[in-house]
C-alpha positions as CSV (number, residue, x, y, z in Angstrom):
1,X,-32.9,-94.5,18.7
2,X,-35.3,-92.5,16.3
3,X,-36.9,-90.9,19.7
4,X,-33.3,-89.9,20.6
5,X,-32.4,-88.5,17.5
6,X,-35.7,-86.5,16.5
7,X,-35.7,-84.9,20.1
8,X,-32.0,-83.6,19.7
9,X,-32.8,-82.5,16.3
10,X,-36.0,-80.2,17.8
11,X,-33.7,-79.3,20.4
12,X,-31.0,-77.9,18.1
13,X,-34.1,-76.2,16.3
14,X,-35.3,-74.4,19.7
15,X,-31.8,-73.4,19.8
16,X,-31.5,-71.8,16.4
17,X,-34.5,-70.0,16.8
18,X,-33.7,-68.4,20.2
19,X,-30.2,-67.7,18.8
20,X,-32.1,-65.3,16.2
21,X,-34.4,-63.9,18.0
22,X,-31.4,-62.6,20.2
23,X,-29.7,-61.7,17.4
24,X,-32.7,-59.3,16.4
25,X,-33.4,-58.0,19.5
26,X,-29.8,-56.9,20.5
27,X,-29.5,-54.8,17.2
28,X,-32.4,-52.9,18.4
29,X,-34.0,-53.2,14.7
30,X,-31.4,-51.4,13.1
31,X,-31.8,-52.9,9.4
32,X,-32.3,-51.0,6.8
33,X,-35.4,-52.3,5.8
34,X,-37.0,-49.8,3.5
35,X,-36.2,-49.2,-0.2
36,X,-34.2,-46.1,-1.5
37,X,-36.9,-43.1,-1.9
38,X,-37.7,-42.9,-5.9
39,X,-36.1,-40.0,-7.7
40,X,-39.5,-38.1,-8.6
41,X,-39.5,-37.0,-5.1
42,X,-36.8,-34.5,-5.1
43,X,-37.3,-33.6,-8.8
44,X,-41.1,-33.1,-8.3
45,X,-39.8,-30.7,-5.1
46,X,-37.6,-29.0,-7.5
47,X,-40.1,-28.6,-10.6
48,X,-42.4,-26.6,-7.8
49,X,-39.5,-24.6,-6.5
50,X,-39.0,-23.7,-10.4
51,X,-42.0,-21.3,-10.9
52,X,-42.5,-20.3,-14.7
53,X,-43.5,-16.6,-15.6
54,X,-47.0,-16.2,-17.7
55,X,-46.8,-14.2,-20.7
56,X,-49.2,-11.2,-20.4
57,X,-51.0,-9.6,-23.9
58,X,-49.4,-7.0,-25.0
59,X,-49.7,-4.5,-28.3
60,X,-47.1,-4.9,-31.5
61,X,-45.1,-2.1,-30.7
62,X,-41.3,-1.7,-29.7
63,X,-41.0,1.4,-28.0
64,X,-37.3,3.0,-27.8
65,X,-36.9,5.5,-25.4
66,X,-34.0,8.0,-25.9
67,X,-32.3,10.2,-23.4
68,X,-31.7,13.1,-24.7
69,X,-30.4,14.8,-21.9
70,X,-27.4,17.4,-22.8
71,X,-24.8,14.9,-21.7
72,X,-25.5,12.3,-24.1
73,X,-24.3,14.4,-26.7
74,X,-20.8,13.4,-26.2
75,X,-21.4,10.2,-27.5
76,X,-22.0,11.1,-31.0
77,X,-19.2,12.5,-33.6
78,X,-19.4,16.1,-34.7
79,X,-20.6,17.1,-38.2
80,X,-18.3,15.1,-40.1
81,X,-15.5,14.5,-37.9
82,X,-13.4,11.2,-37.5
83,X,-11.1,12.5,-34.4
84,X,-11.8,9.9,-31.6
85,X,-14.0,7.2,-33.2
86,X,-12.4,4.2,-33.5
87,X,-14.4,3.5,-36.4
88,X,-13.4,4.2,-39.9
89,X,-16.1,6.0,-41.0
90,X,-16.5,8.2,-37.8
91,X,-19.9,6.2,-36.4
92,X,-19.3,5.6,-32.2
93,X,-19.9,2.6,-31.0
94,X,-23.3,5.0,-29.2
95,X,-24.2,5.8,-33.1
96,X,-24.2,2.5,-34.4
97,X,-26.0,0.7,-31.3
98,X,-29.2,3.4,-32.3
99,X,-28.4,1.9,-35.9
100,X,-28.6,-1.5,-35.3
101,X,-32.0,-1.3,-33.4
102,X,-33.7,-0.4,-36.1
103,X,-31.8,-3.4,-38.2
104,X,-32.8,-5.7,-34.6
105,X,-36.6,-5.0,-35.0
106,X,-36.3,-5.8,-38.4
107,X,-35.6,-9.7,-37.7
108,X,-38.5,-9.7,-35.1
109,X,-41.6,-12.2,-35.8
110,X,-44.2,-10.6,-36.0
111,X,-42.3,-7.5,-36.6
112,X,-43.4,-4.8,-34.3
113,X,-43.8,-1.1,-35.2
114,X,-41.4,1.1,-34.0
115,X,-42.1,4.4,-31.8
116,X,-40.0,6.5,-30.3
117,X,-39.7,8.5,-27.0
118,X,-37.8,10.9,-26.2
119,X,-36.9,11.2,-22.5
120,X,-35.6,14.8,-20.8
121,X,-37.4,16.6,-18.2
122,X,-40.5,15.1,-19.0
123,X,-41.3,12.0,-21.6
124,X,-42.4,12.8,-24.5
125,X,-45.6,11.7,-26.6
126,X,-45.2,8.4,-28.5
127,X,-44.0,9.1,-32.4
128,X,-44.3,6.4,-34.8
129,X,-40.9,6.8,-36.6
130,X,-37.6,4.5,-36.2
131,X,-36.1,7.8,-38.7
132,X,-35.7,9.7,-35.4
133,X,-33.3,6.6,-34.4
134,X,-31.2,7.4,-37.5
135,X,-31.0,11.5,-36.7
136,X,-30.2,10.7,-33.0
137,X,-27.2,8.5,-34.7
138,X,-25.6,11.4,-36.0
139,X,-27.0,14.8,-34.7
140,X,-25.6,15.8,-32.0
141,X,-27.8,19.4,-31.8
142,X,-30.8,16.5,-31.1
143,X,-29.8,16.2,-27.2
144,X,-30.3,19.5,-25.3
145,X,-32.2,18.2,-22.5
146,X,-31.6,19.8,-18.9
147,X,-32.7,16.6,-17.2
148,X,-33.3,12.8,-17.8
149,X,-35.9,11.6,-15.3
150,X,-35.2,7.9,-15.7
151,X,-38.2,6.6,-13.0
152,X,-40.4,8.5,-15.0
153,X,-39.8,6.6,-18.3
154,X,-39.8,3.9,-16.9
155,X,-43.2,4.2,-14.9
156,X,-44.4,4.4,-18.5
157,X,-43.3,1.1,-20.0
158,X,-46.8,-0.4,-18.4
159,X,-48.9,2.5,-20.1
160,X,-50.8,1.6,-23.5
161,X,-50.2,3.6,-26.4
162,X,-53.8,3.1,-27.9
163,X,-56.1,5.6,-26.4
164,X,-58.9,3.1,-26.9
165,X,-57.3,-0.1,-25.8
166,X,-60.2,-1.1,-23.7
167,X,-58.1,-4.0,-22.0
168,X,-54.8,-1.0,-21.9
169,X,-52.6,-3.8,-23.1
170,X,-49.1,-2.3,-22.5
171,X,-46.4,-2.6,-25.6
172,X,-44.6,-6.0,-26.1
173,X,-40.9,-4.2,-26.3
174,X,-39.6,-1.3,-24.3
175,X,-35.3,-0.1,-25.0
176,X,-34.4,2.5,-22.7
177,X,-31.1,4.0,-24.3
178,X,-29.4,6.4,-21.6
179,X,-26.5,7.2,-19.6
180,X,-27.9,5.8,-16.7
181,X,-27.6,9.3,-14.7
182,X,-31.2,10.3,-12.3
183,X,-31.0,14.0,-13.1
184,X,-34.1,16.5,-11.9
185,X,-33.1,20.1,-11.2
186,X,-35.9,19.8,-9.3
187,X,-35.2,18.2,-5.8
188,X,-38.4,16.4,-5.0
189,X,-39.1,14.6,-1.5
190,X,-41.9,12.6,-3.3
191,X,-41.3,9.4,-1.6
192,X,-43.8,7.5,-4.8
193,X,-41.4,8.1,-7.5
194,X,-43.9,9.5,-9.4
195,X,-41.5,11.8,-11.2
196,X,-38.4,10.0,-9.3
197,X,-35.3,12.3,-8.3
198,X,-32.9,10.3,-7.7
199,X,-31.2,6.6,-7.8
200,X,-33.2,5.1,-5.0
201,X,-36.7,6.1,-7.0
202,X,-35.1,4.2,-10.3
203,X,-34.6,1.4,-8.4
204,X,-38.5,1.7,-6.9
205,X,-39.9,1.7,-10.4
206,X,-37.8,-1.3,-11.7
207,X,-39.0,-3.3,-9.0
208,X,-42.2,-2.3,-9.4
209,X,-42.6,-3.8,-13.0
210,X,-40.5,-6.3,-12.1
211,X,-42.5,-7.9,-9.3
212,X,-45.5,-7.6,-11.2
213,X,-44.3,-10.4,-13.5
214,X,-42.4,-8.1,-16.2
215,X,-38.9,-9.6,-17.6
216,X,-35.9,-7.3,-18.0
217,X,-32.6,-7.5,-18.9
218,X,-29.8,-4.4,-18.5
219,X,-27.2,-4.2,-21.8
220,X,-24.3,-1.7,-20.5
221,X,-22.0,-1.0,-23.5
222,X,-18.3,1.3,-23.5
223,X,-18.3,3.4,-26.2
224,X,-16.6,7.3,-27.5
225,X,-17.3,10.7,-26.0
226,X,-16.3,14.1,-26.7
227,X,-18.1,16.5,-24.5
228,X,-19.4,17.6,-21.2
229,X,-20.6,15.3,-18.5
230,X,-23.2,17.1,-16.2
231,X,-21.8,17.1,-12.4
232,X,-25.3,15.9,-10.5
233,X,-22.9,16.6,-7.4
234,X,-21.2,20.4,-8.3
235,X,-24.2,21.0,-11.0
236,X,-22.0,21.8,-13.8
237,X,-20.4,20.9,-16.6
238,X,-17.3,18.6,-16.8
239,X,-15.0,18.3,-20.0
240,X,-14.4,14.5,-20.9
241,X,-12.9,12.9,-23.9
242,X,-11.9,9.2,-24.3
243,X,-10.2,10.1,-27.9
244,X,-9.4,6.8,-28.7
245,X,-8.6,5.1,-25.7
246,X,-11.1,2.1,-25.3
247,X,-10.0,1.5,-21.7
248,X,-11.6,5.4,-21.3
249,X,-14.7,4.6,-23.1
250,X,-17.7,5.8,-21.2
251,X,-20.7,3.5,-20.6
252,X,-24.0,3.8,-21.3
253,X,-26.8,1.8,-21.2
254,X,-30.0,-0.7,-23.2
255,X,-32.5,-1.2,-20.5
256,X,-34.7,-3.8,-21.9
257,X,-38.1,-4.3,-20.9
258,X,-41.2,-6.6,-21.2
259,X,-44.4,-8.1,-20.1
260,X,-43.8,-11.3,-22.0
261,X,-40.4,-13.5,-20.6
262,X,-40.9,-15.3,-24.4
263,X,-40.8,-12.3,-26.5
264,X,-38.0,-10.4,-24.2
265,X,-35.6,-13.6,-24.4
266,X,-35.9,-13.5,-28.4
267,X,-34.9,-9.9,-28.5
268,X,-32.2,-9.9,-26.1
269,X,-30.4,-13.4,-28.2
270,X,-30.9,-11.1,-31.5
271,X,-29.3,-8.0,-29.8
272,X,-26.1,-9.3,-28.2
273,X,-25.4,-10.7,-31.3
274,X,-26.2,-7.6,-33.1
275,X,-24.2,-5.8,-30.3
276,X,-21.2,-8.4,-30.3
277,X,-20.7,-7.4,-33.7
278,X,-20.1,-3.9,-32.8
279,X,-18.1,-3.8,-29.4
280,X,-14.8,-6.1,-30.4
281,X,-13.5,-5.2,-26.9
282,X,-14.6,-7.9,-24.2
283,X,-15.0,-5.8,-21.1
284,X,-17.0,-3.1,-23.5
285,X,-20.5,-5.2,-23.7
286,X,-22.0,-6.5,-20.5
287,X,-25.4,-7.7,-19.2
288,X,-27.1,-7.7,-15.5
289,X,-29.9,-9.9,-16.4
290,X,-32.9,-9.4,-14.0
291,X,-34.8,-12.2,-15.2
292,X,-33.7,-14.6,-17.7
293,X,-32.1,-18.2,-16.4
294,X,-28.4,-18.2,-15.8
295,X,-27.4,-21.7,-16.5
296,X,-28.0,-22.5,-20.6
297,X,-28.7,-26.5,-18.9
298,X,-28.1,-29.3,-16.5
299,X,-25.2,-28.6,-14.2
300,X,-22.6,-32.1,-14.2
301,X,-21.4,-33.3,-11.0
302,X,-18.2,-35.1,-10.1
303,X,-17.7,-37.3,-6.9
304,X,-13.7,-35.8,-6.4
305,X,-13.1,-37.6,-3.2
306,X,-14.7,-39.6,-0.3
307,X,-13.5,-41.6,2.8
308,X,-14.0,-44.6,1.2
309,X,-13.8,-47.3,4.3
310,X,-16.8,-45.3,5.9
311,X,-19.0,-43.9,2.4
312,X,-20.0,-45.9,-0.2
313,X,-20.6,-43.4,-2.9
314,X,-22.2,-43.7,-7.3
315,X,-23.7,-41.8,-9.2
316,X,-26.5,-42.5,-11.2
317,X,-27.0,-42.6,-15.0
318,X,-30.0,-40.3,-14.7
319,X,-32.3,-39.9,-17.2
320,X,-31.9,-37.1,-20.2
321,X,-33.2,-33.3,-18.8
322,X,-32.8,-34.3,-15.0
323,X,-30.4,-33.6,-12.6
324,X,-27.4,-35.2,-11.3
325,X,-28.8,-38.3,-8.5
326,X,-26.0,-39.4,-6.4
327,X,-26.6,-42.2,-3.8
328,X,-24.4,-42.1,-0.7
329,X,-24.5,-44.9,1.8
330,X,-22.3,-44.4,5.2
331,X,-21.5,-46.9,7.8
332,X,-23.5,-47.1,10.9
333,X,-20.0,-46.7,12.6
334,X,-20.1,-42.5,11.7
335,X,-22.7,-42.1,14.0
336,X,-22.1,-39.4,16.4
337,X,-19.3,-36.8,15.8
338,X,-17.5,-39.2,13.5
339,X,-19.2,-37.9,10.3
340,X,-17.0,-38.3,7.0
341,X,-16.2,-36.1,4.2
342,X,-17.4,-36.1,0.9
343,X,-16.2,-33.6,-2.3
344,X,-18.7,-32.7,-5.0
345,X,-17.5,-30.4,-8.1
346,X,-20.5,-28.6,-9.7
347,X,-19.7,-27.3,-13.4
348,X,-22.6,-25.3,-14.4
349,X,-22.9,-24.1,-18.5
350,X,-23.5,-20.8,-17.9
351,X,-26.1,-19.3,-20.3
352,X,-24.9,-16.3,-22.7
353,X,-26.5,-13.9,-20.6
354,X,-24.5,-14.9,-17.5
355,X,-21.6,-15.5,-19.6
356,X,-21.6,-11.5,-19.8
357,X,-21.9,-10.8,-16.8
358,X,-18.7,-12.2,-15.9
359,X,-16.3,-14.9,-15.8
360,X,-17.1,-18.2,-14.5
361,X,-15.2,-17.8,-11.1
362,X,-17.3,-14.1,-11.3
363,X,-20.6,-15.3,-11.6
364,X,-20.1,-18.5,-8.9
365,X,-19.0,-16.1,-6.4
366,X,-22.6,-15.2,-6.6
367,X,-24.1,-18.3,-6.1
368,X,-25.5,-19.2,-3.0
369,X,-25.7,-23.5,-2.4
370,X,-28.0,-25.0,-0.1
371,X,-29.0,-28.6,0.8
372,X,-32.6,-29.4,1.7
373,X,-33.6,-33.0,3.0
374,X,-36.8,-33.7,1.6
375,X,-39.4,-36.2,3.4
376,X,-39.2,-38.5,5.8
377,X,-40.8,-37.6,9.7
378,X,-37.8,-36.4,11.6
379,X,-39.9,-37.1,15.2
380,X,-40.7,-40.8,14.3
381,X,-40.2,-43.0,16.6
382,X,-38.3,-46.2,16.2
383,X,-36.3,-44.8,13.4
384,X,-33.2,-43.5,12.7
385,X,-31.6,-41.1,9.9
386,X,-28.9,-40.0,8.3
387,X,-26.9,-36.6,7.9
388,X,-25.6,-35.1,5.2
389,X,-24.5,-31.7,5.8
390,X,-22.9,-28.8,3.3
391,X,-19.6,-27.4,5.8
392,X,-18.1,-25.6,2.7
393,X,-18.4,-24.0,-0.3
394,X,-15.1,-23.0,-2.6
395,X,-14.1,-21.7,-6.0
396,X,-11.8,-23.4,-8.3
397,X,-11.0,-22.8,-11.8
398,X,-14.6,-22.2,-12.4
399,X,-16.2,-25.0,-10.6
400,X,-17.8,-24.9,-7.7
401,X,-16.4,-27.2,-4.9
402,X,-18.6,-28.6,-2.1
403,X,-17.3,-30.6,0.8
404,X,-20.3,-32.4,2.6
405,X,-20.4,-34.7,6.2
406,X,-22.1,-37.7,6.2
407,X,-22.9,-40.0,9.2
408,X,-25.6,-41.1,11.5
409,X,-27.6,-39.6,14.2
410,X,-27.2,-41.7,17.4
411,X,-30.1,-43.3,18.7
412,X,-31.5,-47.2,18.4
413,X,-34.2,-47.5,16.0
414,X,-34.6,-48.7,12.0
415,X,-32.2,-47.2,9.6
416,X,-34.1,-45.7,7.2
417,X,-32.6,-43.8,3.7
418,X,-33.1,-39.8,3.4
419,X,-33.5,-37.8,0.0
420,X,-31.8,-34.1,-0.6
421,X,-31.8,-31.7,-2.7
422,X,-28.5,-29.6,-3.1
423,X,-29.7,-26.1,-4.8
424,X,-27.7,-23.3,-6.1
425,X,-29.2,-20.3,-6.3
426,X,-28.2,-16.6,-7.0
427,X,-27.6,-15.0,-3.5
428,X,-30.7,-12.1,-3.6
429,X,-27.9,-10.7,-0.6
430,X,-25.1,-9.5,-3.6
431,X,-25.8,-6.3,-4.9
432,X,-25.1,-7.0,-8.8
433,X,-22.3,-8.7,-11.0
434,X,-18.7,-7.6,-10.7
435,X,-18.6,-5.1,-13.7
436,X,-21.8,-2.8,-12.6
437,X,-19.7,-2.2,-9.4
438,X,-16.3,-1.3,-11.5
439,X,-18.8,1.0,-13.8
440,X,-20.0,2.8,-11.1
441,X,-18.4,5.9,-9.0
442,X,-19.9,8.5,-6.7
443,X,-18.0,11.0,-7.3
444,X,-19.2,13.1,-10.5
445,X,-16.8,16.0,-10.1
446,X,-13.6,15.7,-12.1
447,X,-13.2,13.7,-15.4
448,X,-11.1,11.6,-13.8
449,X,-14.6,9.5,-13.2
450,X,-15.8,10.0,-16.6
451,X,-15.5,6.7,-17.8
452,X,-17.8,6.0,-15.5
453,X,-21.4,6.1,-13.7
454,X,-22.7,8.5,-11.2
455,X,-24.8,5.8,-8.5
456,X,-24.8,2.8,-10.8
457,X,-24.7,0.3,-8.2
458,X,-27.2,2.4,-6.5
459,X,-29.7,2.5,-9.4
460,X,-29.6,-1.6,-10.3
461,X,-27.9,-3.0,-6.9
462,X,-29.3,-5.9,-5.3
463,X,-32.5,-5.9,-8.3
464,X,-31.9,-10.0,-8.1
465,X,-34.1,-9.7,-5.4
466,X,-37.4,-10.2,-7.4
467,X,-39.9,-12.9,-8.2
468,X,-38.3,-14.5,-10.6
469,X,-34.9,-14.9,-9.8
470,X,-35.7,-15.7,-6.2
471,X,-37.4,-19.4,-7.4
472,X,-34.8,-19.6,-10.1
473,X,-31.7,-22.5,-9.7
474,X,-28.9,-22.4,-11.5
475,X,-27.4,-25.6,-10.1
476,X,-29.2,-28.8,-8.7
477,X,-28.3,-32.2,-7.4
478,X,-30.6,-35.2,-5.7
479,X,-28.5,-37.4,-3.2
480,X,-30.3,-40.3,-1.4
481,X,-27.9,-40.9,1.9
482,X,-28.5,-45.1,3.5
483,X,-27.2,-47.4,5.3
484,X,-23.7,-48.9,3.8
């Protein structure tokens, strides 16, 4: 009897173990036998995508650079009158900008010295006197120029102002103050720049420094004017007065430059909240930033909505400073064409920069999202992966909304996990934010355009396609996709 029952046991056994086997070979080693991928490997992808600028030496000086082109006139009250400035004591919002530079440079550390440029047909030499700031304020008899050769001053930004400067160390702070107008009399076909005549030459030079690692920010402001505003079309003079009509005001411009990304983002914080101080109207102070981040942190995520019988979705409790992780693991079912939704909302906290350069809706229209999977040998053999594709990208009360498909590639093979990386990024394709468009016009001829730009959007369009801003995210997201 013990024979009998020990040789039906070890047949039962034989049994079991061919049942298995079966088992394992008819799945065709689909288990998902490997762990999730770690985290670090789609933050350490993002950390090198994120290139940080170098701060170059430089010399203690602030350099202001005034246009004192003709035109610009018009922004300052006449001797002691209080007609159109909204002000009570007759300053324009143009006056008391110059004004508050010199109390800006003031709160600097180290606190630079002050020179000033003056910039017509030709640039002048460097004078070491913030008092000239103060005259421009309230002299109007100071602007008489017949040009403003914008390139030109700005070619200058990377010239030293110490003859012996062995190393030519450039200064750390350059404020272009101007109208924004390319004006030469003198039509050049100089294709270098190297006195610039027109939009497409300011452009050139801006990139230039730019690309060379400089940082730069643009500060347009709406302010009074009473005076002419020289037709670069017609090439003469066109009456203009905004009295006191702040929806008339006509813009000019802070174009803020430097070698050192450290040193320009500590001067730009101290002027827009010298500058908010001055411009109560919102759509009066603006800022096209050309270099500084957008986002002020970590974008938050939400899961809004998923097919839940085919995705198992959570999000994890990452660690502080990092971005969002989100694990997604889809049935083996979606393989094929039956791939299931899954809704993201991105809320990104826009840093103040960004903040005026639009409205939230504004400055995610300018966003570009992509997703990147990140390891794992797509031509192995004997393994299979999962999708996760971005199909759409909406708007909605400032939040970004992203609808992804997730599912299976067909195939036999092991199921293996996949890592992505989900990157928003300012689309280098847009020409600029919303307002430098409604600034601008091309036609110069009738005051009807006075509160306005001649070739704005030419002169700073599509300058987001630099260096800096190429590498630079202002949204991010790591989701690991496996097998549910």
């Amino acid at each position: 009897m013990n024979f009998v029952r020990e040789f039906l046991s070890s047949r039962f056994s034989l049994k079991l173990i061919i049942a298995v086997s079966l088992s394992i070979s008819l799945t065709g080693g689909c288990s998902n036998s490997e762990d999730p991928p770690p985290w670090k490997v789609c933050e350490d992808t993002l950390s090198k995508s994120n290139t940080a600028q170098s701060d170059a030496p430089t010399t203690d000086h602030l350099v202001v650079y005034l246009d004192t082109s003709a035109s610009m006139a018009g922004y300052v009250s006449p001797e002691g009158g209080k007609a159109f400035a909204v002000a009570p004591d007759g300053q324009t919002v143009f006056s008391k900008t110059l004004l508050g530079l010199r109390d800006v440079v003031t709160t600097l550390s180290p606190q630079p010295t002050v020179v000033v440029r003056q910039v017509a047909t030709v640039v002048s030499a460097p004078s070491i006197s913030d008092l000239e700031l103060s005259q421009a304020a309230f002299n109007r008899a100071l602007f008489n120029g017949k040009d403003t050769d914008i390139a030109g001053a700005i070619k200058s930004f990377s010239q030293s102002l110490i003859a012996d400067d062995e190393n030519k160390n450039p200064p750390r702070f350059h404020i272009f103050v101007t109208d924004g107008v390319q004006s030469s009399s003198k039509q050049s076909a100089d294709t270098s720049c190297a006195q610039g005549s027109d939009s497409v030459c300011v452009k050139k030079q801006i990139l230039g420094l730019l690309n060379s690692g400089w940082s730069a920010t643009v500060i347009g402001l709406r302010g009074e004017f009473q005076g002419s505003v020289f037709s670069e079309i017609q090439k003469k003079n066109v009456p203009f007065a905004t009295k006191k009509d702040a929806n008339q005001f006509r813009p000019f411009f802070l174009y803020v430059f430097s070698p050192n990304k450290t040193a320009l983002d500590q001067l730009t914080v101290k002027l827009r909240q010298r500058l908010g101080e001055l411009v109560k109207d919102g759509n009066s102070l603006r800022e096209y930033s050309l270099t500084s981040d957008y986002a002020g942190g970590i974008a938050t995520v939400e899961i809004q909505n998923a097919s839940k019988d085919f995705l198992e979705i959570r999000q994890e409790k990452e660690k502080e400073g990092s971005v969002p992780r989100i694990t997604v693991k889809a049935d083996v079912n979606t393989a094929g064409t039956d791939a299931k939704p899954l809704l993201l909302k991105v809320k990104i906290p826009w840093s103040e920069n960004a903040k005026l350069g639009g409205t939230g809706d504004e400055m995610l229209s300018l966003v570009k999202w992509t997703l990147e999977p990140i390891g794992g040998d797509k031509d192995a053999k004997g393994v299979r992966y999962p999708n996760l594709k971005l199909v759409k990208q909406e708007i909605k009360e400032g939040n970004a909304e992203l609808t992804f498909e997730a599912g299976w590639t067909m195939g036999a093979g092991d199921l293996s996990w996949r890592m992505y990386l989900l990157n928003g990024k300012l689309d280098t394709e847009k020409t600029a934010p919303p307002w430098v468009r409604a600034w601008s016009t091309d036609d110069d001829t009738t005051s009807v355009n006075g509160s306005r730009t001649l070739n704005l959007e030419s002169s700073l369009g599509t300058l987001w396609n630099n260096a800096a801003l190429k590498s630079h995210t202002v949204g991010s997201a790591c989701i690991r996709v496996g097998a549910k």
